[in-house]
C-alpha positions as CSV (number, residue, x, y, z in Angstrom):
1,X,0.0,0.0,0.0
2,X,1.3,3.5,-1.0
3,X,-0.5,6.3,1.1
4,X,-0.5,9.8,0.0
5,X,-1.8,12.3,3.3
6,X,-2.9,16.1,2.0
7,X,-2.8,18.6,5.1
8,X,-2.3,21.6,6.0
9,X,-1.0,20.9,9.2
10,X,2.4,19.1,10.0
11,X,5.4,18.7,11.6
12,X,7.0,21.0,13.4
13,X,4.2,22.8,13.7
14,X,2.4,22.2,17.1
15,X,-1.8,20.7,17.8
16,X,-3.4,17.9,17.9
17,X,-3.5,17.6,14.5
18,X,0.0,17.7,13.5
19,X,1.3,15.6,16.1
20,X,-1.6,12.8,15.3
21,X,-0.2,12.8,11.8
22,X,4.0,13.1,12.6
23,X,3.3,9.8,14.7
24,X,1.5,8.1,12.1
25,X,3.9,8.5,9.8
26,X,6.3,7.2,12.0
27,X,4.4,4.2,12.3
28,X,4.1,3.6,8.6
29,X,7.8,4.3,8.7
30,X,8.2,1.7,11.4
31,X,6.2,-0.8,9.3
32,X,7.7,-0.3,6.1
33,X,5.1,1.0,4.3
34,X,5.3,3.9,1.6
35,X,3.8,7.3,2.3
36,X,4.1,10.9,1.1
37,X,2.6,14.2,2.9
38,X,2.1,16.8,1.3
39,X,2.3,19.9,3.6
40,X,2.6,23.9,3.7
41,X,6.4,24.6,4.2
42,X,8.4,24.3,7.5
43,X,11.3,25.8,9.4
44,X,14.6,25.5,6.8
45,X,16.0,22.6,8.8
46,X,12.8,20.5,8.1
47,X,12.5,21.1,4.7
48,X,14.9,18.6,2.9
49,X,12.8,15.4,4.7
50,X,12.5,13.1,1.5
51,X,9.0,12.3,2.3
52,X,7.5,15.4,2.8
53,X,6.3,17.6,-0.1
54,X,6.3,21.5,1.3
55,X,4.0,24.1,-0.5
56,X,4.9,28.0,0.1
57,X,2.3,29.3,2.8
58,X,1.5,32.2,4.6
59,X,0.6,32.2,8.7
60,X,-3.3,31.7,8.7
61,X,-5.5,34.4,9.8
62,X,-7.3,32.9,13.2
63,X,-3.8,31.3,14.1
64,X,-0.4,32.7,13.1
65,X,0.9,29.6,14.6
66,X,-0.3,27.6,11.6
67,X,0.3,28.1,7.9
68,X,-2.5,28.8,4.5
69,X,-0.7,27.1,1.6
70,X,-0.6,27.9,-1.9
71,X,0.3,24.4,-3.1
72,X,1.8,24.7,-6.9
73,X,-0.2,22.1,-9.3
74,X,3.1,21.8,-11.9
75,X,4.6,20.6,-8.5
76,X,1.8,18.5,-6.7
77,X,0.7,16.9,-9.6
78,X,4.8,16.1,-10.8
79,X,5.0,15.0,-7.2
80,X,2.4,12.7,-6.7
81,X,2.6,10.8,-10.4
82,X,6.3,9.7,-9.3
83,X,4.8,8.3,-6.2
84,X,2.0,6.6,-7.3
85,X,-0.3,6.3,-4.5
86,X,-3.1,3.6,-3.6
87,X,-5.2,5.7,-1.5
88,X,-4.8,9.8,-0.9
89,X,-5.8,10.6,2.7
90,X,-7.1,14.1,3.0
91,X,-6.8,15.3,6.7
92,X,-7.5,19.0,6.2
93,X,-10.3,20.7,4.2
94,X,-8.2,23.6,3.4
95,X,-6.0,24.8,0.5
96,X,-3.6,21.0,0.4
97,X,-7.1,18.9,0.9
98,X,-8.7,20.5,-1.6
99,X,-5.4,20.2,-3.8
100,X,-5.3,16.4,-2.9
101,X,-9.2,15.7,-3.0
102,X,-9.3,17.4,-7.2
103,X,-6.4,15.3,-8.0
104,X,-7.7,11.9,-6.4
105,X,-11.6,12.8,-8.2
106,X,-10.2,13.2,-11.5
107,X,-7.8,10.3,-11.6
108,X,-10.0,7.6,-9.4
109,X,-7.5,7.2,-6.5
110,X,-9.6,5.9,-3.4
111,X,-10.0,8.5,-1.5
112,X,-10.9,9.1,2.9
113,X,-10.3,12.0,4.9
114,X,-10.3,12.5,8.4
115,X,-11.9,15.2,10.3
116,X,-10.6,16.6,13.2
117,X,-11.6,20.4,14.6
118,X,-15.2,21.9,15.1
119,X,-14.6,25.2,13.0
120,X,-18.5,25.9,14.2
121,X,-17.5,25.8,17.5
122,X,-14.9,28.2,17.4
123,X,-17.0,31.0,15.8
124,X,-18.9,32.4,18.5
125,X,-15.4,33.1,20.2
126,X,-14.7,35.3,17.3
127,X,-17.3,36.9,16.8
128,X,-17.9,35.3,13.1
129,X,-21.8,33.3,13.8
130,X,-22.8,34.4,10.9
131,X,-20.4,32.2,9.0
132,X,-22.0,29.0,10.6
133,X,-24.4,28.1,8.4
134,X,-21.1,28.4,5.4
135,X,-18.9,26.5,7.6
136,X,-21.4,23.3,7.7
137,X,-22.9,23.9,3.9
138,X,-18.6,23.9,2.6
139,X,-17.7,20.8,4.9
140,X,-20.6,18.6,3.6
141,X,-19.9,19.6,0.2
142,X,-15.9,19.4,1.0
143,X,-16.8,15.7,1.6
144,X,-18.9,14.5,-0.7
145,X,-16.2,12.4,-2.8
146,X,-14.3,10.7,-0.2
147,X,-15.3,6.6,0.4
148,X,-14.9,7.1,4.5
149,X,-14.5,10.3,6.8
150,X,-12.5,9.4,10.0
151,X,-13.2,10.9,13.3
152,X,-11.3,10.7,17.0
153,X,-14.8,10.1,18.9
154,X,-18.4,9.2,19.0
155,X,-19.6,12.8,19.6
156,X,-18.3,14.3,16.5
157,X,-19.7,11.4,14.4
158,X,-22.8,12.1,16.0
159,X,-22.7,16.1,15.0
160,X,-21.7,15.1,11.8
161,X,-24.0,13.0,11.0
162,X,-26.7,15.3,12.2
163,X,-24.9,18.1,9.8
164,X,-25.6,15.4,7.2
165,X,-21.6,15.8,6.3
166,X,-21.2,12.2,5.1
167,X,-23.3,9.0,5.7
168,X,-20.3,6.6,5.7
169,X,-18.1,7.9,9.3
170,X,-15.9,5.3,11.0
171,X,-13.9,6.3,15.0
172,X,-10.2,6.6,14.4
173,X,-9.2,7.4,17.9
174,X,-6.5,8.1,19.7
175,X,-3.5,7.1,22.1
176,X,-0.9,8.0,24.5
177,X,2.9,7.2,24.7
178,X,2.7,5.3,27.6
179,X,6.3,5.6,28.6
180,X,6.7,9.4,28.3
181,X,3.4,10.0,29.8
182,X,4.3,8.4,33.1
183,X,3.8,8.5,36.3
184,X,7.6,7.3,36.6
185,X,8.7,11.3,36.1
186,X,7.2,12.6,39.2
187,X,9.8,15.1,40.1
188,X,9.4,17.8,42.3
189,X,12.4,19.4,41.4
190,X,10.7,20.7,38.2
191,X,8.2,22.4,40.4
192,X,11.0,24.0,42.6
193,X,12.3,25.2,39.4
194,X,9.5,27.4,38.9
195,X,10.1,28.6,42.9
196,X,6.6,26.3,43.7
197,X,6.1,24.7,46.9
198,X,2.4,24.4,47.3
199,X,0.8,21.0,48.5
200,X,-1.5,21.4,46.0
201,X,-0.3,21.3,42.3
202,X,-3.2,21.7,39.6
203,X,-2.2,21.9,35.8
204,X,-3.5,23.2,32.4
205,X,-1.9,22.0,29.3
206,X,-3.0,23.5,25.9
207,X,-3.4,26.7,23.4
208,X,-3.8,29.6,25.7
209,X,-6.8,30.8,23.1
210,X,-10.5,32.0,23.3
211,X,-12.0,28.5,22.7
212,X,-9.9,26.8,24.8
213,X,-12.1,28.5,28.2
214,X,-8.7,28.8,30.1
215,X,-10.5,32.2,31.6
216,X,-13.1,29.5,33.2
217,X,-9.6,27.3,34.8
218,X,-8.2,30.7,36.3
219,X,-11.5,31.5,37.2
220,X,-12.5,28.5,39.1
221,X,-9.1,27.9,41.1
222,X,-9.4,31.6,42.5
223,X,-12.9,31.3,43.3
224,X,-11.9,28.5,45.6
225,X,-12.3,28.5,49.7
226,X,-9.6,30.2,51.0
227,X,-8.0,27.4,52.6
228,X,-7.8,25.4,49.7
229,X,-6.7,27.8,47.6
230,X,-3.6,28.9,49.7
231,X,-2.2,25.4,49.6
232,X,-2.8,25.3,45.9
233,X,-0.6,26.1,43.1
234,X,-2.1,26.8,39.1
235,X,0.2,26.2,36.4
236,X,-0.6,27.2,33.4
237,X,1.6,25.5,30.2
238,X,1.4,26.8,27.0
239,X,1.2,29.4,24.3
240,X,-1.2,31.3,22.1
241,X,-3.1,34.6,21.2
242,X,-4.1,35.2,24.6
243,X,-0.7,34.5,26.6
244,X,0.6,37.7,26.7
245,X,-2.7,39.3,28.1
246,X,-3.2,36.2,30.9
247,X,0.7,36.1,32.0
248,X,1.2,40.1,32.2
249,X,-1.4,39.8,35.5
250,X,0.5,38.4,38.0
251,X,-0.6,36.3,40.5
252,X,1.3,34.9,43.5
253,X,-0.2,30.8,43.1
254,X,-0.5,31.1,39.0
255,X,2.8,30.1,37.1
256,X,2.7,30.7,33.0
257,X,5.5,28.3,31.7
258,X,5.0,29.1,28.4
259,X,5.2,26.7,25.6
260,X,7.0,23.4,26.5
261,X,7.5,19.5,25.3
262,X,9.1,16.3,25.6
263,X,10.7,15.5,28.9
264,X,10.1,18.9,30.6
265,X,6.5,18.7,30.0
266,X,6.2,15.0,30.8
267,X,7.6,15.7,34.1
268,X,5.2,18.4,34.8
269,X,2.3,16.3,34.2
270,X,3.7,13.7,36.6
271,X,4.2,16.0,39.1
272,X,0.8,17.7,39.3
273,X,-1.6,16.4,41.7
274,X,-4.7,17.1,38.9
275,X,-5.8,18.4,35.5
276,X,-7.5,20.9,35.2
277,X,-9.2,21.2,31.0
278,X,-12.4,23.2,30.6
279,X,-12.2,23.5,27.1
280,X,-15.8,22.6,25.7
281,X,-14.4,22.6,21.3
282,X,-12.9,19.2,21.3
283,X,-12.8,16.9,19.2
284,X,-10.8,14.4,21.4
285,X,-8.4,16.0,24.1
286,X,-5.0,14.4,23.3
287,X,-4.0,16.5,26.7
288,X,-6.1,14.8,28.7
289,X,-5.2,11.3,27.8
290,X,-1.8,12.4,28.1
291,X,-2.5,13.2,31.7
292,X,-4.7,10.6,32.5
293,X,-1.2,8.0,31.5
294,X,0.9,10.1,33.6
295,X,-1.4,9.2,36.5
296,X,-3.1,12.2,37.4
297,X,-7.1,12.6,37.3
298,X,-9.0,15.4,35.1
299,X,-11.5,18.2,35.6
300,X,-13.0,18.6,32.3
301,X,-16.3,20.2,30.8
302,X,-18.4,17.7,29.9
303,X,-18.3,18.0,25.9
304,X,-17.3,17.1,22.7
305,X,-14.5,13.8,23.2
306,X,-13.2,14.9,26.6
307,X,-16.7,13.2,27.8
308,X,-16.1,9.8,26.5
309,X,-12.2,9.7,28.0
310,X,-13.3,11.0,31.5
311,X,-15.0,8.4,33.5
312,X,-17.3,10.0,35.9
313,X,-16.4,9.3,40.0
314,X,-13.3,6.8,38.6
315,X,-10.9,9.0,36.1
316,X,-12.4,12.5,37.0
317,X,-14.7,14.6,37.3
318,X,-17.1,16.4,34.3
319,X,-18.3,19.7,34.4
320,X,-21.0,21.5,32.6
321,X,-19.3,24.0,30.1
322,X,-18.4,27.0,31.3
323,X,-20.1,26.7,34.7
324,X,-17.3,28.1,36.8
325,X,-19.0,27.2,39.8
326,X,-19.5,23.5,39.0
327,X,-15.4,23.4,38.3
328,X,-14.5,25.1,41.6
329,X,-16.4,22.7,43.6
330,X,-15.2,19.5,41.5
331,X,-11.5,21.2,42.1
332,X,-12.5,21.9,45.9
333,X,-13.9,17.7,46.1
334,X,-10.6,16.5,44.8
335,X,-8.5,18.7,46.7
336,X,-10.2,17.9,50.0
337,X,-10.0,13.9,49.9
338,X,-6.4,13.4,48.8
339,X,-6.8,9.5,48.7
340,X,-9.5,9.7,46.7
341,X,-7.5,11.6,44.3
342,X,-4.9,9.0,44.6
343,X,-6.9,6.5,43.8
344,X,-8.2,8.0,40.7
345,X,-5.3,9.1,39.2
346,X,-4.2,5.0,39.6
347,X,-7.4,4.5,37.6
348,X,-6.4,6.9,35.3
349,X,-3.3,5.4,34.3
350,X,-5.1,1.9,34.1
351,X,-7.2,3.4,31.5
352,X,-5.0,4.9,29.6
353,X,-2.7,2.0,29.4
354,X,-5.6,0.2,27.4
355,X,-5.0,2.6,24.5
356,X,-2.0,1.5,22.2
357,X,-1.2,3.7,19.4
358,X,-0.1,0.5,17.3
359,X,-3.1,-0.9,17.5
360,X,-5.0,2.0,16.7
361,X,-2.8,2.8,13.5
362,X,-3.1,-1.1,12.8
363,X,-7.4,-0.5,12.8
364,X,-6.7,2.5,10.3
365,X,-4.6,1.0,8.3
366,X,-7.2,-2.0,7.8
367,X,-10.0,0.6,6.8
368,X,-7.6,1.6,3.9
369,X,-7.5,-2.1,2.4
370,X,-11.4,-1.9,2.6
371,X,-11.4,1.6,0.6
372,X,-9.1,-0.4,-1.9
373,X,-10.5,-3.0,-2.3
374,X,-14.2,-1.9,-2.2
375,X,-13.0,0.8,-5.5
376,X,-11.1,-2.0,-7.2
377,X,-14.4,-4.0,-6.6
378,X,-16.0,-1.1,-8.3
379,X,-13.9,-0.4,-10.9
380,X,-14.2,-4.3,-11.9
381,X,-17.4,-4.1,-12.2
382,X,-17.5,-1.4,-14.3
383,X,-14.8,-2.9,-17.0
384,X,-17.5,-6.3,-16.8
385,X,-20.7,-4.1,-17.5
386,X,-18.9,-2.4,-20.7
387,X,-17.4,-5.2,-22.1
């Protein structure tokens, strides 16, 4: 199998999105099997990868972090006749998807695309609800060619169903590198680094943007009792349109890290005592799988795919979205009944050691030989009827 992925989102570049893909690819890599992503360009010292087409871009509007391509057809088309793919995976319905969807329609490639943000959802954050009704009409009719339309949980199949995007929607989920993500890297040390001694250590990972609600987690940690809140400690990890304004008011028991990874951030998640994620947009919540492996249990809103990872009473704790009361007394629960925390952040780990990337990619990558085979199928029967 040779798989061709369109999107406009990849490596180095930092979100769910991107990451999801970068490990893919290094499963396929891992497997032996042939792939080519076709992507907006990258910093210069990614640029050379062999598999990796780069398009010139431009940052996009809503988030400078990620990039609008312009992807050349002399180029893409060259490109993608040299590599002869089996099946084009579209993961994007931007400027690449669209480049990769018109070139799989016109020359019968097998075709599936995954979808992976609610762009609907974001809109009221921005002031743009007038562009709702657009955003729904251009992704049904942005899928309409594709064989299968992959999605991390069964809440957004649901809502796209419901949109009418595509009749024919199979769960591609997620997982969690269970050895990073570990409750092995407790270290306080990292927490001393950032001069915090607290007994009480409660974490946000994410983008520090509008739709994310992190106004609702700084909200509901200082709206806690008194006592509580003096032994507790917010840290706030990562970067986005709104860090600047957050991080300039200071607050004694509130630490902004700014953006971090890899070990660093591993050990912060070990090290916190819960996780706090009120974001109400997602589509998954890779964050809070990567917490839940590192042993820690989540406050979360109870919404979109952060609802089916958090097991009520046993994992965490779900709050209505954007009830700031509900989150302080969930946080206030938790906080007062430290082996019940204990014990939930043990669940938590449990759970998350059920989910194996491998297996996950291995379910994907069995979906593909049905697209294959179902159009070869097709196209068989087509040659029979003409004869």
């Amino acid at each position: 199998m040779r798989i061709a992925i369109f999107t406009d989102t990849y490596d180095p570049e930092i979100n769910g999105v991107a990451r999801t893909l970068k490990r893919f690819t290094q499963y396929l890599s891992k497997k032996g099997i042939a792939f080519q992503v076709f992507a907006p360009e990258a910093s210069s010292e990614l640029q050379n990868v062999q598999q990796v087409t780069r398009f010139a871009s431009l940052p996009f509007l809503l988030y400078p972090e990620s990039r609008f391509a312009f992807p050349n057809p002399l180029k893409l088309k060259q490109a993608i006749r040299e590599f002869q793919p089996s099946i084009i995976h579209v993961a994007t319905p931007f400027n690449i998807g669209l480049a990769g969807a018109s070139y799989g329609k016109k020359n019968n490639i097998p075709m599936v695309a995954s979808y992976h943000t609610h762009f609907d959802d974001y809109l009221s954050y921005y002031n743009l609800n007038f562009m709702n009704k657009w955003i729904w009409s251009y992704m049904a009719w942005f899928h309409q060619p594709f064989q299968k339309v992959f999605v991390p949980s069964n809440d957004t199949k649901e809502k796209l169903l419901k949109e009418h995007i595509h009749q024919n929607i199979e769960i591609w989920s997620r997982g969690v590198d269970h050895n990073l993500y570990s409750p092995a890297k407790r270290n306080r040390k990292i927490l001393q680094n950032y001069g915090i001694k607290a007994k009480n250590v409660l974490l946000y990972v994410g983008r520090i943007a509008p739709e994310k609600d992190v106004q609702i987690a700084l909200d509901s940690f200082l709206a806690l009792p008194d006592k509580i809140r003096q032994d507790s400690h917010l840290i706030i990890a990562g970067d986005g349109p709104l860090y600047k304004t957050l991080s300039a008011v200071q607050h004694p028991q509130i630490t902004y890290t700014g953006f971090i990874e890899g070990e660093q951030l591993a050990e912060l998640y070990a090290s916190a005592d819960l996780f706090l994620f009120p974001s109400a947009t997602e589509t998954f919540g890779n964050v809070v799988l990567e917490a839940m492996s590192s042993g820690i249990p989540v406050i979360g809103a109870r919404a979109g795919g952060v609802k089916e990872i958090i097991q009520e009473g046993k994992t965490g704790i779900l709050c209505s979205p954007k009830n700031t009361s509900q989150f302080t007394h969930a946080l206030s629960s938790l906080l007062g009944a430290p082996e019940k925390l204990n014990r939930m952040g043990a669940t938590a780990r449990q759970y998350a050691l059920t989910l194996s990337w491998d297996e996950i990619f291995n379910r994907l990558i069995r979906q593909y030989q049905l697209v294959v085979h179902g159009q070869q199928l097709k196209s068989e029967v087509k040659k029979a009827i003409s004869a």
